[in-house]
N, C-alpha and C positions, 0 to 999 in steps of 0.2 A: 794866149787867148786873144784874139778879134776884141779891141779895145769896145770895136762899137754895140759888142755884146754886154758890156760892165755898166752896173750903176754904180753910186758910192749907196751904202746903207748907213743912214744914221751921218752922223756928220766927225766922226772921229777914226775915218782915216782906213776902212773896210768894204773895201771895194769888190762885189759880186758878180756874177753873170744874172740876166734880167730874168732868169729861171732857175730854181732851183730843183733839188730830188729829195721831195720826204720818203723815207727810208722804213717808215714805219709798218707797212704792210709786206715785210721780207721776212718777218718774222711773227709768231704767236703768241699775243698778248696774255699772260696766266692762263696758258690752255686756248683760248679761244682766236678764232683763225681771223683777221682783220684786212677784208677786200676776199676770201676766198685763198684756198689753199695757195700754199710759196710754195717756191722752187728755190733751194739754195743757189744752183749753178745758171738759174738764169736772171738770180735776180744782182749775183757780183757778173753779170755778163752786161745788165743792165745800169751797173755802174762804169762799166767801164764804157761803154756806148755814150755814155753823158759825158763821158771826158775827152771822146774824143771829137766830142760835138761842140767841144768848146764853153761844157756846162760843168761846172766841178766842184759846184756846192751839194753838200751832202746834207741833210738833216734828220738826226737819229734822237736818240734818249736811252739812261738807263732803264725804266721803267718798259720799253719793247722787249719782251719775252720773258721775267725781265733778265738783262744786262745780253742774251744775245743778240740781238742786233747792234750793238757798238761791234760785237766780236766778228761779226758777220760783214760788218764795215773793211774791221782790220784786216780781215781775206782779202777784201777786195783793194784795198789801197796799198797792202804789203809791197814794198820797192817802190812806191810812187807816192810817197804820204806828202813830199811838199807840193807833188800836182793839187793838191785840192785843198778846198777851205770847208774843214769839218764844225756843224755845230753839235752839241749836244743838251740834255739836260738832265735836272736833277732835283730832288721834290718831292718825291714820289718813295715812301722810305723803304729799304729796302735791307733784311734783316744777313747776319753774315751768314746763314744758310742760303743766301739768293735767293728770299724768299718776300715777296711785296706785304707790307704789313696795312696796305690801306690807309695809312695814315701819313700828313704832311709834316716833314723836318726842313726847316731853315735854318736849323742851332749853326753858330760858329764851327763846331765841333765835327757834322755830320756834312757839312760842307766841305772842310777838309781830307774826312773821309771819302765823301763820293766821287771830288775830281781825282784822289788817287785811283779806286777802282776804275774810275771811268778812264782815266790816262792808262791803266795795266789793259783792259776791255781793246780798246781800240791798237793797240801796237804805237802811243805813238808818247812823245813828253809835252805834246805841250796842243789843246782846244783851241781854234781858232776863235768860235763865238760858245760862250756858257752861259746857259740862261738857267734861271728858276723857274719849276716847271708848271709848278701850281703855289700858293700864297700858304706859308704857314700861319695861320690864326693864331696860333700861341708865340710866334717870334716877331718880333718887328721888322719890319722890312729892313730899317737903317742896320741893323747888326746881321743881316747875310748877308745886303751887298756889301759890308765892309769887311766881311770875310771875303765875299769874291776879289772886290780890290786887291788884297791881301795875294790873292792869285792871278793877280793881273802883275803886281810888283815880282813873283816872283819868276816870270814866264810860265805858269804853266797855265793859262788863258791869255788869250789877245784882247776879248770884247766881252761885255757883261750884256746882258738879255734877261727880258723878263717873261712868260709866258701867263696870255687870260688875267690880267691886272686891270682895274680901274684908274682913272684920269688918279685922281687921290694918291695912290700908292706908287704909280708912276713918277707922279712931282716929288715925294719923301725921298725916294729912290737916289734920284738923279742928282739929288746934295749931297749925299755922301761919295759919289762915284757918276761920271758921265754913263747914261746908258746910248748903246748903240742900235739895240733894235727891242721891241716888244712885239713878240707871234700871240694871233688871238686868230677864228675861225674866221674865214671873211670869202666871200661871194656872191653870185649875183641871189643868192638865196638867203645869205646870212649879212646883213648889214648892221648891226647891232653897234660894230666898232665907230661908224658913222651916227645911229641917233643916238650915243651916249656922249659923244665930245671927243672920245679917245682918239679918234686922228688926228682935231684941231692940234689936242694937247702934243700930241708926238709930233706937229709940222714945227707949233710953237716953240721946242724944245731942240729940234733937232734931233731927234731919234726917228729911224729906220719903222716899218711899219713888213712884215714880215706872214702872209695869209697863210695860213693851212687852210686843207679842205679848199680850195678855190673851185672842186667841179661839186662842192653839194655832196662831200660822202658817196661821190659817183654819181649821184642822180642826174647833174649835166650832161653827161656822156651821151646819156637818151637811152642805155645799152638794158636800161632797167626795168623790165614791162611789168610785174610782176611782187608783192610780196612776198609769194612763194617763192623766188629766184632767188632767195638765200639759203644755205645750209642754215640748221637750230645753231650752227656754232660762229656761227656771224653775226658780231656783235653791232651791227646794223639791224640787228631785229630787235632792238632795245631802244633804238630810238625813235624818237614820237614824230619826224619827216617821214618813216617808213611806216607809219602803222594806220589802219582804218580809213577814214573821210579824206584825211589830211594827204596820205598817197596817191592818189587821186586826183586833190587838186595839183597838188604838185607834178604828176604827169601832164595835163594843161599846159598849165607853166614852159615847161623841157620842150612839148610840142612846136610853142611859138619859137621860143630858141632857135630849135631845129630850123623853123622856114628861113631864118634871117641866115643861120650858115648853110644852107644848101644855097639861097639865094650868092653868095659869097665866098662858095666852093672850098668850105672846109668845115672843119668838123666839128659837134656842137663845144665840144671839150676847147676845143682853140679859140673857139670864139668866146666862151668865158675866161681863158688865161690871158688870149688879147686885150679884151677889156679891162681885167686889172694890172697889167702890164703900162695902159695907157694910162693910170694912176699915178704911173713912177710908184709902183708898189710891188714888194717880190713875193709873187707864188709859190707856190712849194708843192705844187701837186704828185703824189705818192703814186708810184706804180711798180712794180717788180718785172716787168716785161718789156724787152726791146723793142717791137712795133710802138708802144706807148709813149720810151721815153725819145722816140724820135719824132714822134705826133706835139710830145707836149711842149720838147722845146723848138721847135717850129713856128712854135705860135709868138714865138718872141719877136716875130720878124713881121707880124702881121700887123697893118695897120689900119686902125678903123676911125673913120670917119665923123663928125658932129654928130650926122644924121644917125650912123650903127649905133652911136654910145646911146641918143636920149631915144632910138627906137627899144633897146635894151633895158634901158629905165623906165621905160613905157609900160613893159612888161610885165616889170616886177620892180612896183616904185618900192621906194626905201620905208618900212613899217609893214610891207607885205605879210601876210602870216606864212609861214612855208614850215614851222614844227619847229618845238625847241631841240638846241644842238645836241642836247645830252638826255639819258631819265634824270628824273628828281633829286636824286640821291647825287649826281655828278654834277650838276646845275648848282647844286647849293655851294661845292667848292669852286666853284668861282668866285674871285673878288671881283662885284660889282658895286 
């Protein structure tokens, strides 16, 4: 790979390309379709377009389908697994019928468990980056990630990760085991990671800062006119950015976007990934289609300006209201 396409993530030695491929919308979350119906064959056609674009971080989870999208990964990296740096996760409990029980495990014990299944899932021995996917309430943090350790000593992990954590659980963390990166939702629509400290604390620390969702659940795209533009099986109609008043404003919002990148001859999606690019922060925007993932890593090369970035934050200053990321019920697992 094109060295000048790598960052380091985190400060322990895992070095990226400045865009990654969430992975999560290639497959069907418990039945329900996430972005709109997949294509198997074009969305491993879409992995392999990213690698050969010199982008070759992947990001999946057991909990996508659940456990087929790891399997859907292993299609696609089959005969080429040291090409790419896989992350996955794990959190999300999940019963030996492959069946999601809704409820969060960090035990010693189902950590052990889930990077075997997740090593069997993917075709391969050993995660490049393993993170926790959501926060066990009932476990302490210090006794998973020293099971992950535990899997870091034995090779079958490279980097420990944490996912949606608070400043608090972060610092616990990171005594018992250096973390490398913590993913939490982040865009010019979701800034939350910014007024709660959690950057500060991850610059302080040296750990890696990792965005999903960087276009807004798609709403950057500008592709979204409409409520009604969802199937009922699109679990974007569960969230409160897409529903009532709040969709609304939030088209506004996408509108201004759009002038700054037509003004700037690209597209609204690039110009959000440009901007948190220019963070030294790596995106991860999800897509299963090859026009896409050659749009989205494009943007990696786009450079903007003092004037783009605070016309950008002009827009949608940091405390903006743009709709919580989750309903209620997924909000509350968060550690905040």
């Amino acid at each position: 790979m094109n060295t000048n396409k790598k960052i380091e993530l985190g400060s322990q030695g895992l070095f990226v390309p400045k865009v990654g491929l969430g992975c999560m919308g290639m497959t069907q979350i418990a039945g329900m379709d996430v972005y709109g119906k997949a294509d198997e064959t074009e969305s491993i056609a879409t992995i392999h377009r990213s690698l050969e674009l010199g982008y070759n971080f992947l990001d999946t989870a057991d909990l996508y389908g659940p456990l087929l999208n790891e399997r859907l990964v292993a299609k696609a990296i089959k005969g080429n697994r040291n090409q790419y740096t896989i992350a996955t996760k794990f959190g999300y409990e999940i019963d030996d019928k492959e069946q999601l029980t809704w409820q969060f495990n960090g035990t010693k014990d189902y950590v052990k468990k889930a990077v075997e299944r997740s090593l069997k899932n993917l075709g391969t021995d050993y995660i490049d980056l393993y993170y926790l996917h959501r926060l066990d309430p009932n476990t302490p943090i210090e006794e998973t990630v020293a099971a992950m350790a535990e899997l870091v000593k034995e090779g079958k992990i490279g980097y420990i990760g944490l996912s949606e954590v608070s400043s608090q659980t972060i610092k616990k963390a990171h005594t018992i085991h250096p973390l490398t990166a913590v993913q939490t939702e982040y865009s010019l629509f979701e800034g939350g990671v910014e007024e709660t400290g959690i950057l500060k604390t991850l610059q302080d620390l040296g750990i890696g800062f990792v965005a999903y969702s960087p276009l807004g659940r798609g709403f950057i795209s500008g592709d979204i006119k409409s409520p009604d533009d969802f199937p009922d099986t699109d679990f974007r109609k569960s969230l409160p950015r897409f529903q009532g008043e709040q969709f609304y404003k939030n088209i506004a919002l996408v509108d201004e976007i759009k002038k700054l990148a037509t003004e700037k001859e690209i597209t609204p999606s690039q110009l959000a990934i440009a901007w948190i690019v220019s963070k030294g922060i790596l995106p991860i925007p999800g897509t299963k289609r090859v026009k896409y993932i050659e749009e989205n890593n494009a943007a990696a090369e786009i450079k903007l300006s003092i004037k783009d970035l605070n016309r950008l934050e002009t827009i949608i200053p940091l405390g903006t209201i743009t709709g919580a990321r989750y309903d209620v019920v997924n909000m509350v697992a968060i550690d905040q």
